[in-house]
N, C-alpha and C positions, 0 to 999 in steps of 0.2 A: 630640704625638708625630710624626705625619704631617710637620709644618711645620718641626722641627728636621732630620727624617733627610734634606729635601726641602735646606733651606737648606745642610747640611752637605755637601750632592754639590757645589751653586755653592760653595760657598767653596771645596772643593778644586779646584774648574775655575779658578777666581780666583786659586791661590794662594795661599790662606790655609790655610793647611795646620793649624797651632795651632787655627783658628779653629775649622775640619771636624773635628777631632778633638775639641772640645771642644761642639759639637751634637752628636757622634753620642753620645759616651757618657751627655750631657743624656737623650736621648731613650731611650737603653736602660735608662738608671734610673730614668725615668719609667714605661718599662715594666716593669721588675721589680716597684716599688714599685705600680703601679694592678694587677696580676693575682694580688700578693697580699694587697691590703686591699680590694678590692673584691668578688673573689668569694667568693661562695656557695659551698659545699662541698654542704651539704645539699639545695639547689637546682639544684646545677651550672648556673650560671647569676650574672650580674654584677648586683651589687645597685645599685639606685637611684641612690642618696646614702649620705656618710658623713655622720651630724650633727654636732653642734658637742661632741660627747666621743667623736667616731671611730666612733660605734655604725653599722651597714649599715641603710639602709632597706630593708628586702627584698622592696620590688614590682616584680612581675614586669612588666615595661615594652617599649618598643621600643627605645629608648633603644641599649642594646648593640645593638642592629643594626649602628646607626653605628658601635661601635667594630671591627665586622669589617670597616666600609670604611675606619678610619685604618690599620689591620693592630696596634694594641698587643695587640690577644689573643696568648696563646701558639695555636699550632694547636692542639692538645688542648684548650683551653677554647673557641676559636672554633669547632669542632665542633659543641660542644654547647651554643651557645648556637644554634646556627643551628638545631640540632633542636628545642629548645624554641620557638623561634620560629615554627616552623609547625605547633605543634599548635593543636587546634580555640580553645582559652582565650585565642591568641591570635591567629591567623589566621580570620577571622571568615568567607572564603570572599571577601570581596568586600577584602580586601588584609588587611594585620598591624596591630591595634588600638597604641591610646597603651597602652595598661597592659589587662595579661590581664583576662576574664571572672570568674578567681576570687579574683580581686585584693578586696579589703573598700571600697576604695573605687573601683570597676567601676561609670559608667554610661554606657551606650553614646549618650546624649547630654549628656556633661560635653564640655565644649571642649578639653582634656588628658588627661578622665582614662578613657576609652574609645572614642574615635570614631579612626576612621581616615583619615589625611592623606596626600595620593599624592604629594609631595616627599618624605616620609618612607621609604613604601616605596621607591622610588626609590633612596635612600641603603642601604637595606638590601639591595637588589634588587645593590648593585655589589659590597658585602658578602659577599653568597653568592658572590657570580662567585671574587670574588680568592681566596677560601677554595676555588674548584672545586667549589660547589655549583649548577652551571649551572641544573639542574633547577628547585629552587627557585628561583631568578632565573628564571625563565620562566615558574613559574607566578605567582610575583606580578606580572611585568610580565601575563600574561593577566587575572587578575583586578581590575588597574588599568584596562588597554582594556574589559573587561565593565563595569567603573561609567560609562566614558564614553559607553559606547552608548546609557545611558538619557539622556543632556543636549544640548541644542541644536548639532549642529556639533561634536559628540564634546569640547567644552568642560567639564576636569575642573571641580570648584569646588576652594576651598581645602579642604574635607575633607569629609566623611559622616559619620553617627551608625554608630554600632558593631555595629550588629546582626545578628546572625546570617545568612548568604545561605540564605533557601528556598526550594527549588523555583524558579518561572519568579517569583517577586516581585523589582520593582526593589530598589535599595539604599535607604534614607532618607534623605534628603537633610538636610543642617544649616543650620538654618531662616535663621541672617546670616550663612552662608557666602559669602566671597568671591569671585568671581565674574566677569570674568577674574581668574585673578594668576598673575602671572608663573612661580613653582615650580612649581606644579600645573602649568599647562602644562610645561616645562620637564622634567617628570619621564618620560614616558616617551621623551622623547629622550634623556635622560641613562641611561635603562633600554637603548635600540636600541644605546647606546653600550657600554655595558657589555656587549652581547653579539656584538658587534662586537670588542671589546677591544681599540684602539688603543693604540699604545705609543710615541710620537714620542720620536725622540733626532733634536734638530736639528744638535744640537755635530756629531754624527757622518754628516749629513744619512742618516741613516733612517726606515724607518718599521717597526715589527716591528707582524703581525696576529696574536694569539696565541691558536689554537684559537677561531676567530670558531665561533659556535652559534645563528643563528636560529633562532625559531620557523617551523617551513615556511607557520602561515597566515600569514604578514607576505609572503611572497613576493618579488618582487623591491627590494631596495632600492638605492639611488643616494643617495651621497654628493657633494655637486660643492664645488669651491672649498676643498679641505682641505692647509690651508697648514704644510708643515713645514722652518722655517727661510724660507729665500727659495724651493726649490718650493713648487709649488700642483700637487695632484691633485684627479681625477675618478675614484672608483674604483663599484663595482658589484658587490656581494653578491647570490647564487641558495643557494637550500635545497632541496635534493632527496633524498630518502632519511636525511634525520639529517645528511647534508653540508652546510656551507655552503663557497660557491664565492667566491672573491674574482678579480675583472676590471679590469685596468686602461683607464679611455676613453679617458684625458687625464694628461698627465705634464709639465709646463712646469718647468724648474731640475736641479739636480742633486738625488738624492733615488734612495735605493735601497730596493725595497718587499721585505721577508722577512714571507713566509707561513708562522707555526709550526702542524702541527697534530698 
C-alpha cells in the first residue's frame, strides 16, 4: 500500500500522470479491500491471516502494528488497534510480544509465537507516532532502552522471551539470539527518528519537523550530516518542560527548515 501511494507521487513528478493515477487507486483499493476482510469486528482488532477458504486467523499478534506504520488502517481502526496493543496480553512491559499472552498458542519462549523483538517494536513505535499516539511511542521506545540496559554496551540482541516485566528483575534473554544484528541495533534510532519526525521534500529543497516529542531523559540530541537533496544539515534537538527545541549548527546548500508544532 505504502510502496504504491509512494511510487504514484514519482510518477506524477515524472510525468506519468496515467501511471500515478493508476498506483493511487491500486493502493486505495487495496485499502478498502484489506480493512474489510481482515478485520475483526468482535475483537476490534486486524486478524492474522486469511486461510486458503478466506476464513480470519484471529490471533491477536504484533503484526498490525506494522500496518499503522504503512498508514492502510482507516483512522478509526488504527485507533484501536493501537489501544489493544498496549494492553498487558500484549505489551509485556519490557516491549509488545509476537502474539498476546491469551492467544492458545502463547509461549513466551517460542521464536514467533510470544517473545518480543526490538526491530519490531520499532516498526510499531513509528506506527503510534503517524497515528499521534506519541505517548505510546515513547513508552515503547523506554521500554526497549530498559532491555538494553541489562546487555553489554547497551547491545540489543535480536529478541527476548516474552515474559512478563517484575519488579527490579532483568528481562530473559533468548538463549540463540542474535547478537550484534543489525535491526536490533537499528531500532531505536529508527525510534529517536520517529520522534524526531522528519519530513524531507527534496524536489522542494525542504525539510518540515513535524511536532518533534522527545523523551526529556534522552536530553540533548545532535543529528549531523542530514542530507536533503544536495544540502547537508547539522541540526540539535533540547527537551524541556514537554518542549522539544529544534537548532540549527550547520546548513551547507539551499534547504529551507519549517518547524511544525
Amino acid at each position: 500500500y505504502a510502496a504504491r501511494r509512494e511510487l504514484s507521487q514519482i510518477a506524477f513528478m515524472l510525468g506519468h500522470k496515467q501511471t500515478a493515477k493508476e498506483l493511487i487507486n491500486g493502493a486505495n483499493s487495496l485499502k478498502e479491500r484489506f480493512n474489510r476482510d481482515f478485520w475483526m469486528e468482535a475483537d476490534k482488532f486486524i486478524c492474522l491471516a486469511l486461510d486458503g477458504n478466506n476464513r480470519q486467523v484471529d490471533a491477536i499478534a504484533s503484526n498490525p502494528g506494522h500496518c499503522l506504520w504503512t498508514g492502510i488502517l482507516n483512522d478509526d481502526k488504527a485507533q484501536l488497534v493501537a489501544d489493544r496493543l498496549m494492553l498487558d496480553d500484549v505489551n509485556s512491559g519490557w516491549g509488545i510480544r509476537t502474539l498476546s499472552a491469551q492467544t492458545i498458542a502463547y509461549s513466551p519462549i517460542a521464536y514467533h509465537n510470544g517473545t518480543v523483538w526490538p526491530h519490531d517494536n520499532a516498526i510499531i513505535g513509528e506506527g503510534m507516532r503517524r497515528f499521534g499516539r506519541t505517548e505510546e511511542m515513547k513508552k515503547i521506545m523506554q521500554e526497549i532502552v530498559d532491555v538494553s540496559l541489562f546487555y553489554t554496551e547497551h547491545r540489543l540482541p535480536e529478541l527476548i522471551c516474552g515474559f512478563d516485566r517484575v519488579g527490579t528483575y532483568s528481562p530473559v534473554g533468548y538463549p540463540v539470539s542474535c547478537s550484534p544484528q543489525a535491526w536490533a541495533a537499528g531500532s531505536l534510532l529508527q525510534m529517536i527518528k520517529a520522534c524526531i519526525n522528519f519530513l524531507p521534500d527534496a524536489t522542494n529543497n525542504c525539510l518540515h519537523i513535524v511536532e518533534p516529542t522527545l523523551p526529556e531523559w534522552l536530553g540533548r540530541v545532535t543529528v549531523k550530516g542530514l542530507k536533503v537533496g544536495k544540502a547537508e544539515l547539522d541540526l540539535a534537538f533540547d527537551t524541556r518542560e514537554g518542549y522539544t527545541i529544534c537548532q540549527i549548527l550547520r546548513k551547507t546548500g539551499k534547504v529551507k527548515v519549517i518547524v511544525e508544532t
